[in-house]
RODO-2510 file (C-alpha; in nm, 4 decimals, decimal comma):
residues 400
     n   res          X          Y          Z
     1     x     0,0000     0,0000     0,0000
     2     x     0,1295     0,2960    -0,1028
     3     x     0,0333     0,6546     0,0749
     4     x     0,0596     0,9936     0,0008
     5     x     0,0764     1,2490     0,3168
     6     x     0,0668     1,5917     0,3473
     7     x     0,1223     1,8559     0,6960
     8     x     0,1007     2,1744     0,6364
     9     x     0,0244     2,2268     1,0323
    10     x     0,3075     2,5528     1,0808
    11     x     0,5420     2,6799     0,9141
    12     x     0,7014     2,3591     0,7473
    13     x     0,5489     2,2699     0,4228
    14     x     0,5826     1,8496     0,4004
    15     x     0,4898     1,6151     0,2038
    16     x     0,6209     1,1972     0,1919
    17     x     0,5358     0,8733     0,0380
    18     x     0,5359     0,6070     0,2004
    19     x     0,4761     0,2432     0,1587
    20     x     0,3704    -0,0547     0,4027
    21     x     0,5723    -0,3594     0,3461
    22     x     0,4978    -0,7201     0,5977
    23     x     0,7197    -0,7526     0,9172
    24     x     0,7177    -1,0280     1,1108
    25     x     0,5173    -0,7892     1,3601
    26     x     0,1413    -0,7448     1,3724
    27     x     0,2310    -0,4468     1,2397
    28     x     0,3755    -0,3542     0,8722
    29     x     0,6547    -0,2016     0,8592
    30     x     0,6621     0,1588     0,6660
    31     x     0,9157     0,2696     0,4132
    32     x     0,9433     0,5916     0,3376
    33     x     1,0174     0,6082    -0,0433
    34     x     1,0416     1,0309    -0,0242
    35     x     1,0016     1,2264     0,2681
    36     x     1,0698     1,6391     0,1699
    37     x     1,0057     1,9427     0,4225
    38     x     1,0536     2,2955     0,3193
    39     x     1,1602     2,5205     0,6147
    40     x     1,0537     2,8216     0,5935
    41     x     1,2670     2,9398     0,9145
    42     x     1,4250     3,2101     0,7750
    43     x     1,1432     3,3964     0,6753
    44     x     1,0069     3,4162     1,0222
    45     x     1,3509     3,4785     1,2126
    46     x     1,3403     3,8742     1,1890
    47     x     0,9515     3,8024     1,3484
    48     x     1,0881     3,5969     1,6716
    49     x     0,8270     3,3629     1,5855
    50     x     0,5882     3,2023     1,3408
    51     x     0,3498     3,4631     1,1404
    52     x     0,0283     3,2519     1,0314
    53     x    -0,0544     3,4516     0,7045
    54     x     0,3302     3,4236     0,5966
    55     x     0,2847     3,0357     0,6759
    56     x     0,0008     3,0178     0,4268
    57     x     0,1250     3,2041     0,1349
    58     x     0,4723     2,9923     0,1721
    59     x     0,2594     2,6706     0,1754
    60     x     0,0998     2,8219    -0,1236
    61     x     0,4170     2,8359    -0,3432
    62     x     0,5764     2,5265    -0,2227
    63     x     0,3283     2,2425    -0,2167
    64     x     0,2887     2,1950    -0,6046
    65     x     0,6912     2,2241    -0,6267
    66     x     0,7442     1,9673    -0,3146
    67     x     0,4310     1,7322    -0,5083
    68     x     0,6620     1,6893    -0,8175
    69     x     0,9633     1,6482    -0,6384
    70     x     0,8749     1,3771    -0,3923
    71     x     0,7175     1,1791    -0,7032
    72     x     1,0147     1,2561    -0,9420
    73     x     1,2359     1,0426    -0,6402
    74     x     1,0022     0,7847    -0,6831
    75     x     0,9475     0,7974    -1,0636
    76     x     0,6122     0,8883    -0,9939
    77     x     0,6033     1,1695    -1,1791
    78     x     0,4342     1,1171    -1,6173
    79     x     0,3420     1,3733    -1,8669
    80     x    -0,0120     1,2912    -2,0169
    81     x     0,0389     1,1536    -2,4074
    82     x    -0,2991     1,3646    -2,5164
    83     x    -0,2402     1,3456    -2,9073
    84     x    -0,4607     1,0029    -2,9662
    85     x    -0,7069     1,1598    -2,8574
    86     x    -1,0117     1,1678    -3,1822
    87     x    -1,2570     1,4667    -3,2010
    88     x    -1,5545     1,3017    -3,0105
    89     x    -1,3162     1,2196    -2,6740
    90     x    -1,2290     1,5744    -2,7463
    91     x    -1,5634     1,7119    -2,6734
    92     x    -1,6266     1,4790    -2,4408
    93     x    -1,3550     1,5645    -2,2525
    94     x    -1,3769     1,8990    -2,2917
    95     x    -1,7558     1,9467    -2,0704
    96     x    -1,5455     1,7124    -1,7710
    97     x    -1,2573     1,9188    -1,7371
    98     x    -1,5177     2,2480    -1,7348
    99     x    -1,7178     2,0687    -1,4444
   100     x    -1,3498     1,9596    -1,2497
   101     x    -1,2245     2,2801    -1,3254
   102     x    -1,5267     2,4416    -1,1135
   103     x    -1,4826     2,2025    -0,8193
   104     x    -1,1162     2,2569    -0,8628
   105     x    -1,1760     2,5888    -0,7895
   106     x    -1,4328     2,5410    -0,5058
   107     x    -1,1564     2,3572    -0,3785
   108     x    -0,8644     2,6380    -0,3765
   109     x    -1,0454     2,9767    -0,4454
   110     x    -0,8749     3,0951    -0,1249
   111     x    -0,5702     2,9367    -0,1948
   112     x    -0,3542     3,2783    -0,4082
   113     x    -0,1539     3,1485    -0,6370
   114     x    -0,2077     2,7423    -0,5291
   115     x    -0,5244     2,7205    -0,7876
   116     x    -0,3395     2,7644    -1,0891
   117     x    -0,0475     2,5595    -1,0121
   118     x    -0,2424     2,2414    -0,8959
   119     x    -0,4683     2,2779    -1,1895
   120     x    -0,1460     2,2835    -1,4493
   121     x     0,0106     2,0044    -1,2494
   122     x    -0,2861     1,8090    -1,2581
   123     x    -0,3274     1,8544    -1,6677
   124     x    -0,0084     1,7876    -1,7362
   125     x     0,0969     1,4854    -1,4956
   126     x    -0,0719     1,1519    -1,4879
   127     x    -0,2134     1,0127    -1,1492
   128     x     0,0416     0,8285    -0,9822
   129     x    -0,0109     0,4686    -0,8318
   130     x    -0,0700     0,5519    -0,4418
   131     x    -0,3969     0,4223    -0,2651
   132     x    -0,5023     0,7163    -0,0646
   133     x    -0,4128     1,0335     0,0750
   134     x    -0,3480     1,1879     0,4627
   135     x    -0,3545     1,5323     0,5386
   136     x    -0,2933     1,7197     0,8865
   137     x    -0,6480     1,8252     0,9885
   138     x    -0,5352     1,9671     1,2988
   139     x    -0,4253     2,1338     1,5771
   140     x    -0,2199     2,3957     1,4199
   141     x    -0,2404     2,7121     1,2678
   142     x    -0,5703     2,7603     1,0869
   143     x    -0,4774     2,9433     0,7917
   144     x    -0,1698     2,6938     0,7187
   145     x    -0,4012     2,4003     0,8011
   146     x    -0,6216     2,5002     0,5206
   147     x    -0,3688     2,5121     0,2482
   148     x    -0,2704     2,1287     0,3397
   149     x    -0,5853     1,9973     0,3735
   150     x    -0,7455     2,2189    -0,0232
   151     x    -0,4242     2,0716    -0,1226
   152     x    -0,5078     1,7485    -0,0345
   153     x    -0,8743     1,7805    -0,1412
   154     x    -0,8177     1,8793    -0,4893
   155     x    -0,6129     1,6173    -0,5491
   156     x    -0,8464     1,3512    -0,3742
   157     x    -1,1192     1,4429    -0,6188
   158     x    -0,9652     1,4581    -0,8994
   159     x    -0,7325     1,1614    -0,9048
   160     x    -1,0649     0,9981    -0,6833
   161     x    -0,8435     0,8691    -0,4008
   162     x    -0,9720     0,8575    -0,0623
   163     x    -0,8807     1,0647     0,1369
   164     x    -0,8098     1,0380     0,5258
   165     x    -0,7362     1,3063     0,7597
   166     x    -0,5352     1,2228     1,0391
   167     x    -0,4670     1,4012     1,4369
   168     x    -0,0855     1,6118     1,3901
   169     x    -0,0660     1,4882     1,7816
   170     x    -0,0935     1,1175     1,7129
   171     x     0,0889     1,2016     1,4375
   172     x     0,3590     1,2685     1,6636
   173     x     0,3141     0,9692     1,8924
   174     x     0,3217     0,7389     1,5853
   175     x     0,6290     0,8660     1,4562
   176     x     0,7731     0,6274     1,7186
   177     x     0,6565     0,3237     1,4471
   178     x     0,8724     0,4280     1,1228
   179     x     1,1634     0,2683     1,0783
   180     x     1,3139    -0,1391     1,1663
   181     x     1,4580    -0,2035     1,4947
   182     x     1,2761     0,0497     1,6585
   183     x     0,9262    -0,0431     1,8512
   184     x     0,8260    -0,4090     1,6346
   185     x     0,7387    -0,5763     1,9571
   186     x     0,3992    -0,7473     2,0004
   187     x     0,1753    -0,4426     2,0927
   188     x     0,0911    -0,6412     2,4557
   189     x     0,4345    -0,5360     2,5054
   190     x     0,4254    -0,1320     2,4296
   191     x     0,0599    -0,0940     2,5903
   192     x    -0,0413     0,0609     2,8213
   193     x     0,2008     0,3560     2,7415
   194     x     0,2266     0,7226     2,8142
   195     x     0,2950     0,9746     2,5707
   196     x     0,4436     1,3083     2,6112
   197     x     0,4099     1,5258     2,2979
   198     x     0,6000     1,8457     2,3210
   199     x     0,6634     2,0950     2,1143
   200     x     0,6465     2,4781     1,9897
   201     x     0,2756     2,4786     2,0053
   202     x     0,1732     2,1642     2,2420
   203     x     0,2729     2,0566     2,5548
   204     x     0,0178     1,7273     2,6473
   205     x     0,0528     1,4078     2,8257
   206     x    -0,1606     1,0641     2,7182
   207     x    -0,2432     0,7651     2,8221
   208     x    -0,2294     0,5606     2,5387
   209     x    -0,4144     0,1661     2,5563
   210     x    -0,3812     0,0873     2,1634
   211     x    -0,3496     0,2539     1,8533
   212     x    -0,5947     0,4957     1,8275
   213     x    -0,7313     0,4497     2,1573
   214     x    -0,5966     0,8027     2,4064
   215     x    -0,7075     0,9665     2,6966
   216     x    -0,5773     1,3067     2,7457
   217     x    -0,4190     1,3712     3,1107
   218     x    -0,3037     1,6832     3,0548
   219     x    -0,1477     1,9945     2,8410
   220     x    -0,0046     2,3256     2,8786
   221     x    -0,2827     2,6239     2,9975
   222     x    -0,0801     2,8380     2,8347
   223     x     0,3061     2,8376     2,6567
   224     x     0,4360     2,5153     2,5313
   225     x     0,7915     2,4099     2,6166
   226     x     0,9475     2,4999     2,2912
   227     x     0,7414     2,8294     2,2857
   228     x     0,9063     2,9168     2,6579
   229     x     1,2625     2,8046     2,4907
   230     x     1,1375     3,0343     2,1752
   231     x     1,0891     3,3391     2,4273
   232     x     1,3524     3,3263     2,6308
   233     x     1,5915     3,2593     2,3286
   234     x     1,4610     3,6257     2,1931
   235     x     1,5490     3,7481     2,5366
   236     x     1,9104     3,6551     2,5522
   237     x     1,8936     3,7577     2,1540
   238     x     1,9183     3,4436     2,0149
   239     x     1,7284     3,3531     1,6341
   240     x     1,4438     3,1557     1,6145
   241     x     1,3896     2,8882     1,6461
   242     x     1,5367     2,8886     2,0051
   243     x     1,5036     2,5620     2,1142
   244     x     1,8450     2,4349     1,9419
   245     x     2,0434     2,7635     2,0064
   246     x     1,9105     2,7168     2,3983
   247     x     2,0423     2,3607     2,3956
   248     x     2,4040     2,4326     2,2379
   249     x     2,4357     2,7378     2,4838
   250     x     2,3344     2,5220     2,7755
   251     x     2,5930     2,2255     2,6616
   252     x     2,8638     2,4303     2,7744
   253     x     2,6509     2,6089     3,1148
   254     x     2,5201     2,5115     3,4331
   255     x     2,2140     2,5317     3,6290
   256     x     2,2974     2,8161     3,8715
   257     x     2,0157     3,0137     3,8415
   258     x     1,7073     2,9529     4,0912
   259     x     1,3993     2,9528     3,8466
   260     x     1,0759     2,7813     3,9197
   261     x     0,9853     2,4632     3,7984
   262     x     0,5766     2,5571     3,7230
   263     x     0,2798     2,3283     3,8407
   264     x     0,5968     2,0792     3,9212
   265     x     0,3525     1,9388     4,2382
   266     x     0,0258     2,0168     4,1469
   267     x    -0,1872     1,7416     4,1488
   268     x    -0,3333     1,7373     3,7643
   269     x    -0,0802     1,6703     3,4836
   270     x    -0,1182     1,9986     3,2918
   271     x     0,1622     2,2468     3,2249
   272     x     0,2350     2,5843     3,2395
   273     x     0,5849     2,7721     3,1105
   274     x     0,4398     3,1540     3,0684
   275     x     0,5847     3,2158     3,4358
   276     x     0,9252     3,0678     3,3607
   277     x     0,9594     3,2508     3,0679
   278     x     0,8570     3,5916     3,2701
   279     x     1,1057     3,4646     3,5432
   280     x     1,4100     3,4515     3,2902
   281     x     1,2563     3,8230     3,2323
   282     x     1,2517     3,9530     3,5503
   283     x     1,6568     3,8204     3,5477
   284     x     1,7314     3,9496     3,2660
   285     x     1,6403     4,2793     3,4176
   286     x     1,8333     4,2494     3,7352
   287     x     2,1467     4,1413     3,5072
   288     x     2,3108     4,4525     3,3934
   289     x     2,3013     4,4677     3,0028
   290     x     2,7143     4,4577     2,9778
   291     x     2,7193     4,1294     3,1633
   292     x     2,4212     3,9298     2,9948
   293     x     2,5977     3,9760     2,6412
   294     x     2,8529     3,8052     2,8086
   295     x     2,8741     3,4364     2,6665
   296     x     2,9091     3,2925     2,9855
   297     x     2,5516     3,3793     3,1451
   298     x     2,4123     3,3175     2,8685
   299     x     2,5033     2,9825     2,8499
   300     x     2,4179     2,9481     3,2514
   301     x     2,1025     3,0906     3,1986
   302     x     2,0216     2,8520     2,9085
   303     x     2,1093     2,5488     3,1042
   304     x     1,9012     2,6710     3,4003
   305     x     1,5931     2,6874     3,1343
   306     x     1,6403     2,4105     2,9960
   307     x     1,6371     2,1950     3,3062
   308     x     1,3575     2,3762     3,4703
   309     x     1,1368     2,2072     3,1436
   310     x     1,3299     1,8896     3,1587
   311     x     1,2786     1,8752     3,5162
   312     x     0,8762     1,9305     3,4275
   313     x     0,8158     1,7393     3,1780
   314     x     1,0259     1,4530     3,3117
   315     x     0,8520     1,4560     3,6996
   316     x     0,4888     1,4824     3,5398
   317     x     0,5619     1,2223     3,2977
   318     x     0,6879     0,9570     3,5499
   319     x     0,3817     1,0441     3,8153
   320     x     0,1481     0,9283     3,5374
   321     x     0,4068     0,6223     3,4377
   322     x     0,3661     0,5174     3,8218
   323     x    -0,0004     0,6067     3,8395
   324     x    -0,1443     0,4213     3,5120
   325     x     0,1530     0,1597     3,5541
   326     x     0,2738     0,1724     3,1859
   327     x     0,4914    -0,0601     3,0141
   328     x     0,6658     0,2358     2,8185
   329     x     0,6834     0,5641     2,7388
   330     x     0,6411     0,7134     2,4188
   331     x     0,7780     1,0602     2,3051
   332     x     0,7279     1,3102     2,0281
   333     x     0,7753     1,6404     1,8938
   334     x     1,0172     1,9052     1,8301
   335     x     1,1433     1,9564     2,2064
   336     x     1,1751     1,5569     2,2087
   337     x     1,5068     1,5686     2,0039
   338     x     1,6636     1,7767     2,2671
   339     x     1,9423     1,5233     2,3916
   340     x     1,9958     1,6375     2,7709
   341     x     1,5665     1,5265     2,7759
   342     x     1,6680     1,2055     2,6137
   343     x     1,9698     1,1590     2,8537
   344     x     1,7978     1,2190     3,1471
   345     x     1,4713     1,0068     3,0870
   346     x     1,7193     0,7047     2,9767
   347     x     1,8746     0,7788     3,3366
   348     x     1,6464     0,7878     3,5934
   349     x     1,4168     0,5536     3,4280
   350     x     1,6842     0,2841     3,4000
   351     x     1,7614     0,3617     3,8031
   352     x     1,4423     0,3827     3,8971
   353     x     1,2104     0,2057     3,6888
   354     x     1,4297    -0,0640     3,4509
   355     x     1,1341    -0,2296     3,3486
   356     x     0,9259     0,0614     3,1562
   357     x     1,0703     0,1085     2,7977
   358     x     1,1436     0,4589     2,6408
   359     x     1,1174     0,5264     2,2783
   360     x     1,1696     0,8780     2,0775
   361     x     1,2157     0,8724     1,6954
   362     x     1,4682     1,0058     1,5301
   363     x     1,5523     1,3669     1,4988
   364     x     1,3535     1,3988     1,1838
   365     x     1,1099     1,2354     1,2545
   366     x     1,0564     1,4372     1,5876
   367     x     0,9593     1,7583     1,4204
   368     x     0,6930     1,8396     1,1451
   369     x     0,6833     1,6014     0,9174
   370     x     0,4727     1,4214     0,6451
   371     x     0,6260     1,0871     0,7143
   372     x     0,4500     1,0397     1,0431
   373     x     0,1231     1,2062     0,8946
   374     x     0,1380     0,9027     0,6816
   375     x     0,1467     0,6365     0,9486
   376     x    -0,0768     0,7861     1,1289
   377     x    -0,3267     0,8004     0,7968
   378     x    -0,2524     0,4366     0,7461
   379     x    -0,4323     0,3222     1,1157
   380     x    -0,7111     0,5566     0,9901
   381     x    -0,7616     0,4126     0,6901
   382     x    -0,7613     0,0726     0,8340
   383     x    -1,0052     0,1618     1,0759
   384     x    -1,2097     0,3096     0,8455
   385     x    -1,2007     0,7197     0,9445
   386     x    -1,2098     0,8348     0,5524
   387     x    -1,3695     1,1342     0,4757
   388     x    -1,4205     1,2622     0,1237
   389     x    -1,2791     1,5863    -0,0422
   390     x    -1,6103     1,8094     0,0317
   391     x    -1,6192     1,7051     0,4184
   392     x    -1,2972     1,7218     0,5396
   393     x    -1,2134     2,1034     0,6670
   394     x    -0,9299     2,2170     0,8471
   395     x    -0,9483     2,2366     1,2386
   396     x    -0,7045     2,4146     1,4581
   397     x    -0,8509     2,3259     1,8040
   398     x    -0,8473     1,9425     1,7032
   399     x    -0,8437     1,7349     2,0123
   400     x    -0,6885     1,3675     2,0265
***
């Protein structure tokens, strides 16, 4: 089986094939046969942060462009041969095309410059062999959401593939599955589990008793963990994203700096990193403007960040571990591929708790990505959540 996917859910534009092959798991294994993500970082830099209408417009230009690459890699990617065509298939043809062309347009009259490029694509290149298509419905940005999933319609309808739209936070979780030698254990093995998806934009923990089967325990009331990283990287005036410059800085730092570790030992498992971000503030202030150029408390100031999250997210993770005794732990997103959060899980889970299991995918795999959209799709599909091009609308506030 062979699937397109598509997540357009920030500011990366993605798209992947991928293609289930038999394991000697319950579960195929996936090979990804093109997997492309256009960054569109250094537009936003000068902003500090993502801009949602400069998202869109990027995800505009890029997704017809991405399309033909990720199918040239596969040599998916055929001119039509329409010269055999007589005179009656002419005129036949000729009224189809007019009605597509309107529901083309139904499709991606919002979409700029998107319209006319899928519809040239789409009359020049044949349909390639894939058996559906999965597109990021949601959470994320509503205006780049939108793009993805008119993208995806289009194409659904006018290739008629079903079409299957898929959670970007399982997304995330299922990310864990790509790739051999990673989690192909029987699945009595990995459940229950507890998932911690963090990230620029989320910061949630789940209880997770099968595929497709979650029960949110908790997210962030207000910043997300990479968001706090993003904030307090423009404070020491660092680029965006922050997360990675926060992590190299804090490589060579330590954690000298007292800030608070928020909702640490409340009793829920929800988050909250707006008051350590207005704590590095309030520093910031004290430190006289000379000494916080200085590389030195910058970098002490980064480590004490970055452990006051890793302390967090670690603490509230394992309370939930110990409460819903889990056989494993499964993380995802962006703030996941931090290594000092890998580290220190590894550590005090193999001194305290040997027999829980830890996975995390690889560092591509833990930020946005079409790859993982397509796994995820693939359980959809199977459990037959397909929508059709006319239903399926974009939806920012998407809960798992």
């Amino acid at each position: 089986m062979k699937i397109l996917a598509v997540d357009t859910s920030c500011d990366d534009t993605c798209i992947a094939i991928l293609k289930t092959e038999k394991s000697k798991s319950k579960l195929p294994e996936f090979k990804i046969l093109s997997n492309i993500i256009s960054s569109q970082i250094k537009i936003h830099q000068k902003y500090g942060g993502v801009v949602p209408v400069l998202a869109k417009r990027e995800h505009q230009k890029n997704l017809v462009p991405l399309l033909k690459r990720v199918l040239r890699k596969i040599n998916g990617l055929e001119k039509k041969n329409n010269s055999k065509k007589n005179n009656s298939k002419k005129n036949n043809s000729k009224k189809n095309n007019n009605s597509r062309d309107k529901k083309l347009e139904s499709f991606l009259k919002r979409e700029g410059e998107l319209y006319k490029k899928v519809k040239i694509f789409l009359e020049k290149y044949k349909k390639p062999q894939i058996d559906f298509i999965a597109v990021t419905q949601g959470p994320g940005l509503e205006p780049a959401l939108w793009s993805g999933v008119n993208f995806a319609r289009a194409l659904s309808y006018f290739w008629q593939k079903p079409l299957v739209s898929v959670n970007h936070i399982e997304a995330h979780i299922l990310a864990n599955f790509i790739g051999k030698s990673r989690i192909w254990y029987p699945l009595f093995r990995i459940f229950p589990a507890i998932c911690l998806v963090a990230s620029g934009g989320h910061t949630e923990l789940i209880l997770m008793r099968n595929i497709g089967n979650y029960k949110l325990l908790g997210e962030t009331r207000d910043d997300a963990a990479g968001e706090c990283l993003d904030k307090v990287a423009k404070l020491l005036n660092l680029s965006y994203p922050g997360g990675p410059k926060i992590e190299k800085l804090a490589k060579k730092g330590g954690d000298f700096f007292s800030l608070p570790r928020p909702m640490i030992n409340s009793k829920n498992y929800d988050f909250s990193f707006a008051g350590l971000k207005t704590a590095v503030l309030y520093l910031t202030r004290k430190i006289k403007k000379g000494k916080l150029k200085n590389l030195k408390v910058k970098r002490n100031l980064s480590a004490s960040t970055q452990q006051s999250i890793i302390d967090v997210l670690i603490f509230k993770t394992l309370r939930a571990a110990r409460k819903y005794k889990v056989k494993t732990i499964l993380l995802g997103g962006g703030v996941v591929a931090n290594k000092e959060l890998q580290k220190q899980f590894k550590e005090i889970l193999k001194k305290k708790y040997p027999i829980i299991n830890i996975y995390y995918p690889p560092d591509i795999f833990c930020t946005d990505n079409a790859a993982m959209v397509g796994v995820s799709g693939y359980f959809n599909f199977l459990g037959k959540k397909i929508g059709t091009a006319t239903r399926i609308g974009a939806k920012p506030n998407l809960k798992i």
